[in-house]
C-alpha positions in Angstrom: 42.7 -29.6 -9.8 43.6 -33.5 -9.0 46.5 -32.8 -6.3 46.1 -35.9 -3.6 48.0 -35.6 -0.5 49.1 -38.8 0.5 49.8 -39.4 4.2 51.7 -42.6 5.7 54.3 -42.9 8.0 54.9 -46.2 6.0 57.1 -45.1 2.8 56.3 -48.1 1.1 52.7 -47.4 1.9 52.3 -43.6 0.5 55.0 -44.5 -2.6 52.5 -47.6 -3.4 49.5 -45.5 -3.3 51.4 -42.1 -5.4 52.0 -44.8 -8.1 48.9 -46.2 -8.5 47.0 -42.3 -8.4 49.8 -41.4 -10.7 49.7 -44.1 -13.0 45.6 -43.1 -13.3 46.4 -39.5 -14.0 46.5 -37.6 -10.6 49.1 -35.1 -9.3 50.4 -36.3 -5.8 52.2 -34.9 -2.9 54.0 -37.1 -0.2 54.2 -36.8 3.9 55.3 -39.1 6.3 54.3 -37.3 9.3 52.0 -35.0 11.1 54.0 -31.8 10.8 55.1 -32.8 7.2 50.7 -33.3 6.9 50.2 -29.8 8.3 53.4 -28.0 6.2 52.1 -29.5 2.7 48.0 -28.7 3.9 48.6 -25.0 4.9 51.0 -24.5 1.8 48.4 -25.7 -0.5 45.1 -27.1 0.8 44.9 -30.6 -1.7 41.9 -31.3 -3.8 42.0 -34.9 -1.2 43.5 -36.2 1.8 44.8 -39.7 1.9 45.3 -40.3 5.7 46.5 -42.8 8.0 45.0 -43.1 11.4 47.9 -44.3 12.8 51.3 -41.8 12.5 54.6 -42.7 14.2 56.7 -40.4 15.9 54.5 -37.8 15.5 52.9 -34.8 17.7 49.1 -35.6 16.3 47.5 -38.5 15.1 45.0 -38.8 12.2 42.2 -38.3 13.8 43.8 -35.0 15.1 44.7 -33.9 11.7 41.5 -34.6 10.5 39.7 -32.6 13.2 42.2 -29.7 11.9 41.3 -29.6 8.1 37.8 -30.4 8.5 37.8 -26.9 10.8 40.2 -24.8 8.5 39.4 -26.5 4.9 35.9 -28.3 5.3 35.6 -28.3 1.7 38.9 -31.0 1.6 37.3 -34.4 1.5 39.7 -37.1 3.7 39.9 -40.6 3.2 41.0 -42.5 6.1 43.6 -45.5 6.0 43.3 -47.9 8.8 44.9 -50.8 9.7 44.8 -53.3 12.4 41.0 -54.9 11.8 40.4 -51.3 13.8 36.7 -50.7 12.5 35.5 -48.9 15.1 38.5 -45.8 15.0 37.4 -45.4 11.3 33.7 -45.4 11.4 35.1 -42.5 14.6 36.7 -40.8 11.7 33.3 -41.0 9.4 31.3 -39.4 12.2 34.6 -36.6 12.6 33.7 -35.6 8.9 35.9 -38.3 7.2 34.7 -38.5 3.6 35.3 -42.9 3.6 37.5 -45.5 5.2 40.0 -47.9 3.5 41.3 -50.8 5.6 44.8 -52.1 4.7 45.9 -54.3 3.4 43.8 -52.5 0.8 42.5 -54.0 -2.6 43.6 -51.8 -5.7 40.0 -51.7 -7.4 38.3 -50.7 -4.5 41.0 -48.0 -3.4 40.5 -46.2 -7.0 37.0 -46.4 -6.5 37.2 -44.5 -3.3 39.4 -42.4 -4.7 37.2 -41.2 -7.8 34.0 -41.0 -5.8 36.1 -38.5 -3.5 37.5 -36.5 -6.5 34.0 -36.0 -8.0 32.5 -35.0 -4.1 35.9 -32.6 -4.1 35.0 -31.2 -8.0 31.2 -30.5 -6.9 32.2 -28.3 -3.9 34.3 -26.6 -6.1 31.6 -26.1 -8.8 29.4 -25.0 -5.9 31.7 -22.3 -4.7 32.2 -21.1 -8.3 28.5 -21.0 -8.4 28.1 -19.1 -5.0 30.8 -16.7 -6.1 28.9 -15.5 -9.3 25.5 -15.7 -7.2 27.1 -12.9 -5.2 28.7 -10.9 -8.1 25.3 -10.6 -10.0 24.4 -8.4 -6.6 24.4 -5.5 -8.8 24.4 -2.2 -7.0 22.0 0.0 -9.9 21.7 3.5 -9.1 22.7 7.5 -10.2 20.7 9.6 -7.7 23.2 11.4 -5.1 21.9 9.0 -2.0 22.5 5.7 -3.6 26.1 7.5 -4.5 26.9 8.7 -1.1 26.0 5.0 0.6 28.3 3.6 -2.5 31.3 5.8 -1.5 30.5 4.2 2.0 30.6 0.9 1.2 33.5 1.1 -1.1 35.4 2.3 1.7 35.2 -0.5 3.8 34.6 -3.9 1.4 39.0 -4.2 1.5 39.0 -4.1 5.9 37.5 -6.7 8.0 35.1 -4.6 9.9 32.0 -5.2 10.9 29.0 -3.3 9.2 25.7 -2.9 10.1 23.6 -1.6 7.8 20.0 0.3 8.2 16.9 0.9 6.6 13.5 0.4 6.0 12.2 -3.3 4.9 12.7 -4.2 1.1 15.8 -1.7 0.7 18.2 -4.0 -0.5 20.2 -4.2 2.4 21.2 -7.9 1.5 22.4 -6.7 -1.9 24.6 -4.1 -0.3 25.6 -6.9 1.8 26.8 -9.0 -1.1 28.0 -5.9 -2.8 30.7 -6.0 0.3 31.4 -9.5 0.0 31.8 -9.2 -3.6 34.5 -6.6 -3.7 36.5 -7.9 -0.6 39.5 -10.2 -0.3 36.7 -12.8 0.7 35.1 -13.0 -2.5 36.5 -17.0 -3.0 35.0 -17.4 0.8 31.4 -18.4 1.0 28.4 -16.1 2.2 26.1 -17.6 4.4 22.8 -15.5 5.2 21.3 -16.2 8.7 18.1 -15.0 8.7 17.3 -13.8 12.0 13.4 -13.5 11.9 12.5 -16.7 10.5 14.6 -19.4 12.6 12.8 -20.7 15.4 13.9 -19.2 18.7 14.7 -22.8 20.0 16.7 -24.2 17.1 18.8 -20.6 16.6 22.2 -22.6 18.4 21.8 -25.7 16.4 21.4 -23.7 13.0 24.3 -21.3 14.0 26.9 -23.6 15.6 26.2 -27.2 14.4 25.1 -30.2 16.8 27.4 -33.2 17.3 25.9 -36.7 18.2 27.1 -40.4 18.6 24.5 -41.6 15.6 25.1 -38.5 13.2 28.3 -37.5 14.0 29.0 -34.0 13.2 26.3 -31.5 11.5 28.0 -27.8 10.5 26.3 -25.2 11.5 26.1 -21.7 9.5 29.1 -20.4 11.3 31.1 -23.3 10.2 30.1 -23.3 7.1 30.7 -19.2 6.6 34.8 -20.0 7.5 37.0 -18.2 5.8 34.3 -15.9 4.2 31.1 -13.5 5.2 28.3 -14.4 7.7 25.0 -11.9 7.3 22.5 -11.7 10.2 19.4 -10.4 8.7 17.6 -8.4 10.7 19.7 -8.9 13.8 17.1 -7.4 15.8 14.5 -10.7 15.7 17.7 -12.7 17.1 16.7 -14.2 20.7 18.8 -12.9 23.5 20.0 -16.4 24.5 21.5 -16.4 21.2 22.7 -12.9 20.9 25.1 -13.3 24.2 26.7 -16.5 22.7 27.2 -14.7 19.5 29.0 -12.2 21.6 31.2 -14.8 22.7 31.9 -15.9 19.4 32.7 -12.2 18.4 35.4 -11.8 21.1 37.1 -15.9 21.1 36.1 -16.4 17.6 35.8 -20.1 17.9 32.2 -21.8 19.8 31.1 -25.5 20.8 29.0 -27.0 18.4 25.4 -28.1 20.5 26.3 -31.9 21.9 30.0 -31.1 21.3 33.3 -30.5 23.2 35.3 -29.5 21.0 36.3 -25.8 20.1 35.5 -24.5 16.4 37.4 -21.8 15.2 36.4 -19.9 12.8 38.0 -16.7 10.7 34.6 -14.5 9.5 33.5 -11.3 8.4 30.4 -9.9 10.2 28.1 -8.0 8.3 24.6 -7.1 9.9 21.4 -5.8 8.9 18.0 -4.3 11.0 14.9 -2.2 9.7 14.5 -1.8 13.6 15.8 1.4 15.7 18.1 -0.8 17.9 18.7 2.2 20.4 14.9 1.5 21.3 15.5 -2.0 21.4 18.2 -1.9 23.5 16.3 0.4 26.1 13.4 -2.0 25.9 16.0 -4.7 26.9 15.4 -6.6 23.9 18.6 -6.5 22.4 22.2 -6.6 24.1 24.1 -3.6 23.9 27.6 -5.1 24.2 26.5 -7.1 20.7 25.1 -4.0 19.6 28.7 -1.8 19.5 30.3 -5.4 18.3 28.6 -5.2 15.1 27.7 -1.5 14.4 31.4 -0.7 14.0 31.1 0.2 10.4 27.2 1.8 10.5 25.9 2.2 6.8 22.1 3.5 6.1 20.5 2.4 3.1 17.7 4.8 1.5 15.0 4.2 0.4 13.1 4.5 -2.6 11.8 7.9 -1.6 14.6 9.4 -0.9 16.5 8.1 -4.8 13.3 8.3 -6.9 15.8 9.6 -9.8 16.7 6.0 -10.0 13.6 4.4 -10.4 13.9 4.1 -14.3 17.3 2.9 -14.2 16.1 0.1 -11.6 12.9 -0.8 -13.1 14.4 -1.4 -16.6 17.5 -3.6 -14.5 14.7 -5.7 -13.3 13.3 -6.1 -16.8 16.5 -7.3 -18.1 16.9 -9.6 -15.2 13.7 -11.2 -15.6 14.4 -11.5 -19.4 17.3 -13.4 -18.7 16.5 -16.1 -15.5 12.7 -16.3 -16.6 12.4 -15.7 -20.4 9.7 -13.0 -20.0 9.3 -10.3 -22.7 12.4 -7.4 -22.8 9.7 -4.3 -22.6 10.6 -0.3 -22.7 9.2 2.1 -20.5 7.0 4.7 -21.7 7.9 8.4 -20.4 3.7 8.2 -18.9 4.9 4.8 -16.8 7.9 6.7 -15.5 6.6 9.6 -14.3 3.7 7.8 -12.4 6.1 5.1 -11.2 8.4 8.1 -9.8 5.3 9.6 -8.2 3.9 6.4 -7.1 4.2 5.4 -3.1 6.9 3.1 -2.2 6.2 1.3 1.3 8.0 -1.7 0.3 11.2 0.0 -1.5 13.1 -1.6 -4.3 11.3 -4.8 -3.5 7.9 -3.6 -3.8 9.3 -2.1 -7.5 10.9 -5.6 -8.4 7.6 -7.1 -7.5 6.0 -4.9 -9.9 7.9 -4.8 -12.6 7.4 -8.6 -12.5 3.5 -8.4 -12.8 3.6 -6.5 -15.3 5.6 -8.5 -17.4 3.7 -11.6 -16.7 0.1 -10.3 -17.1 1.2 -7.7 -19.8 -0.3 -8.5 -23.3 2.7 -7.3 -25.7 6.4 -6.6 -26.1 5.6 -2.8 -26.7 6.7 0.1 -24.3 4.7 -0.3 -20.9 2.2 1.9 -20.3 1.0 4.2 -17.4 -2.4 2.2 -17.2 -0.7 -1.3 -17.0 0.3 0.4 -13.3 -1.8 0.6 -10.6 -2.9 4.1 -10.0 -2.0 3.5 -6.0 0.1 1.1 -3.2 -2.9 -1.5 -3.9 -4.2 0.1 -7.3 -7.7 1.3 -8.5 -10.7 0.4 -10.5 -10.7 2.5 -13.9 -13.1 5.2 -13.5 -13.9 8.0 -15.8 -14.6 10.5 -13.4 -12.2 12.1 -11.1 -12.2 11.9 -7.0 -11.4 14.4 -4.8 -9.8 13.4 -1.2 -11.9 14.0 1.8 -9.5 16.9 2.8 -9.9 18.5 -1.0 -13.2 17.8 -1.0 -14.3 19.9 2.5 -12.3 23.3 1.0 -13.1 26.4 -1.2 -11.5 26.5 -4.2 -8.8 28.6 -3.6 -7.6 26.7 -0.7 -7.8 23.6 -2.5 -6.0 24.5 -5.0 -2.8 25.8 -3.3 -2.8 22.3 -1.2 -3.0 20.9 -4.6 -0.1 22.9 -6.0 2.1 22.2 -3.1 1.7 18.8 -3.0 2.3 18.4 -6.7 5.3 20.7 -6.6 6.7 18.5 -3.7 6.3 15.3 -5.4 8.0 16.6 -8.5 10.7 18.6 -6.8 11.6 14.8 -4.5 11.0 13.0 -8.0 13.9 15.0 -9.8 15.6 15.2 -6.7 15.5 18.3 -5.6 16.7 19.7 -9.2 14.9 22.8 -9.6 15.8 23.0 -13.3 14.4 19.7 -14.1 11.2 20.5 -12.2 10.8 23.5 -13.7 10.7 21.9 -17.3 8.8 19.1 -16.7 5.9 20.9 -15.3 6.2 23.9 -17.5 7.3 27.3 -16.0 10.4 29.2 -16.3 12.7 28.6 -13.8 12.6 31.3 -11.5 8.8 31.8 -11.5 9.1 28.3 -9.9 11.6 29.8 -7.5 8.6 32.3 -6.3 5.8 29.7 -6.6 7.9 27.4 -4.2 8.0 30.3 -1.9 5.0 31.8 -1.8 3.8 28.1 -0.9 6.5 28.0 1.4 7.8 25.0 0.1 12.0 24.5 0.8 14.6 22.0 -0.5 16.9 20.5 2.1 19.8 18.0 1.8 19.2 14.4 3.2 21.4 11.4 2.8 23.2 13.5 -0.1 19.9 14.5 -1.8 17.8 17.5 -2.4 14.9 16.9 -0.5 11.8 18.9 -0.9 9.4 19.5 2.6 6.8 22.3 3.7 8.6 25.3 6.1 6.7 25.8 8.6 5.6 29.1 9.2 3.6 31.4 12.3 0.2 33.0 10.9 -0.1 36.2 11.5 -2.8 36.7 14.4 -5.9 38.7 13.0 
């Protein structure tokens, strides 16, 4: 794209200026005044703005339009014309977010410098946003067990509305994925996504990283809310955000425009709100840590994310993702999975979710010593992993009871870990660990072990049962 929009209320001015940019190559477009400016602008944002300061018989001036497309197309670089020796209005415009001034009567060299640099700063954004966009569309949502479907369906549902989500789960989910996932498949997907991560911003610089700061020297710094217009802004665990914060974000939620810190000026800004928390914000909100008109603000749309325990079906389908990522961004080796490495993997415990899997695959990979199938013993044998040993350890509780009492606690905790690994499939269970199908049926029973859905699984648990008093 090389469309300039020249605007001059001096014809001879913007038909000099369209010659010379045409003569070079460039597309051009032609207004005399402000509301001609604003027609061409909103028609079809221009790749650059050529802009007087100075417009005749018109309802804005340039420093008004320029405030106007720097807060509805900030991506639009503007190069400011000023006449009149008026060096101070210009370097105004600079510190408004003009890209460079030109002062008439110009010089044709250094106009068509300008004019390039600008060009290239306008084809870079562009490049960036193209970048950003396929950043977000390689947010792959990987999954077959029936919990990771029925969160999907839910997110599927509401990626073509505006509403706000807020989605929940445990830490290392992939809440931010499901985030992008939304994002992805929305009618935002050219916008930007900008993640504010709530946790890790210092409680006293929170305003000036959302809304921007605005001083004489500096001029104006976007903040994240700016720089999320027209696209998706995600507060990361939205619980960790302080409460001075969380009531102006309310006020942005209901005006939808906010003063940048140092500023007097009014932003307005046209975002999607998705949010995310690993927190129970009803016990937040009754510790008076969080406010709970932000709270019914953002959880119009509530989604929960599982976790790992609750898909373990898709743990081979996940880990051998990851494998192919890495193999791709970081050149490490493209492995198989041996049958051994999934079934301890899907009986492994996952306190840090998809995350904590990720994280291991990775090690793996890097300290592994082939391109063969990975092994079961290239995994650790627990959450931090065990020394080799050739004898075998019985638990303290194992340890302290006679045989046949250890042994039916053995049985049902085995039989719960396969049932929740195959996801509640009997049949499956019932081949993997070798019994008919229905002799299963009475083993589960006589342990007094039950399936029950959860989050559209099959979930495995203990029923609780009275003993009968001797």
């Amino acid at each position: 794209m090389s469309d300039i929009l020249i605007v001059d209320d001096e014809r001879d001015i913007r038909e000099l200026i369209s010659d010379i940019l045409e003569d070079e190559g460039y597309t051009t477009r032609l207004a005399g005044n402000s509301e001609e400016a604003m027609s061409e602008i909103n028609d079809e944002p221009p790749a650059l703005l050529i802009l007087d300061i100075w417009l005749k018989d018109s309802k804005m001036d340039g420093i008004d339009i320029l405030k106007t497309v720097k807060r509805d197309n900030p991506d639009v670089p503007v190069v400011i014309i000023s006449g009149h020796g008026n060096i101070e209005i210009a370097v105004a415009a600079i510190k408004q977010g003009a890209y460079d001034f030109i002062e008439k009567p110009f010089n044709i060299d250094q106009l068509l410098v300008v004019i390039r640099r600008a060009m290239e700063t306008s084809r870079l954004r562009r490049e960036n946003q193209e970048l950003r966009r396929k950043d977000v569309q390689t947010a792959e949502m990987v999954g077959n067990s029936a919990s990771f479907r029925a969160m999907l369906g839910q997110l599927d549902k509401v990626t073509k509305s505006n509403g706000r989500v807020m989605l929940s789960g445990p830490s290392g989910v992939g809440k931010e994925v499901a985030a992008r996932y939304i994002h992805a498949q929305s009618n935002r997907a050219s916008g930007p996504f900008v993640t504010v991560s709530c946790a890790t911003i210092e409680p006293d610089r929170m305003e000036e990283v959302l809304f921007g700061r605005e001083t004489p020297e500096r001029g104006i710094d976007p903040g994240l809310l700016e720089q999320a217009h027209g696209g998706v802004v995600f507060f990361d665990e939205v619980a960790d955000m302080p409460p001075g914060s969380q009531s102006k974000i309310l006020r942005v939620l209901v005006d939808q425009q906010f003063q940048r810190v140092g500023g007097t000026d009014k932003v307005r800004v046209d975002l999607r709100v998705i949010s995310s928390t690993s927190r129970d914000l009803d016990a937040e909100i009754a510790a008076g840590r969080f406010r709970q008109e932000l709270y019914h603000r953002l959880n119009v749309v509530p989604v929960a994310v599982p976790s790992l325990a609750e898909r373990r079906e898709d743990i081979p389908v996940l880990a051998s993702h990851f494998i192919e990522t890495l193999n791709k961004t970081q050149g490490l080796p493209l492995r198989e999975l041996s049958e051994d490495a999934v079934a301890l993997m899907q009986t492994m415990v996952w306190p840090g979710n998809v995350r904590q899997l990720r994280n291991l695959i990775e090690r793996v990979l890097i300290l592994g010593d082939g391109n063969g199938p990975i092994e079961a013993r290239e995994l650790p044998s627990s959450e931090e992993g065990t020394e080799d040993s050739d004898g075998a350890v019985l638990s303290g509780t194992l340890a302290t009871l006679p045989l046949r009492e250890a042994r039916e606690v053995f049985e049902r905790e085995y039989l719960l870990t396969q049932i929740n690994r195959f996801g509640g499939n009997i049949s499956r269970t019932a081949n993997f660990v070798g019994m008919e199908r229905s002799a299963l049926h009475r083993k589960l029973k006589s342990l007094g072990v039950v399936t029950t859905s959860k989050s559209g699984a099959r979930v495995a648990r203990v029923e609780q049962v009275e003993e009968d008093a001797e």
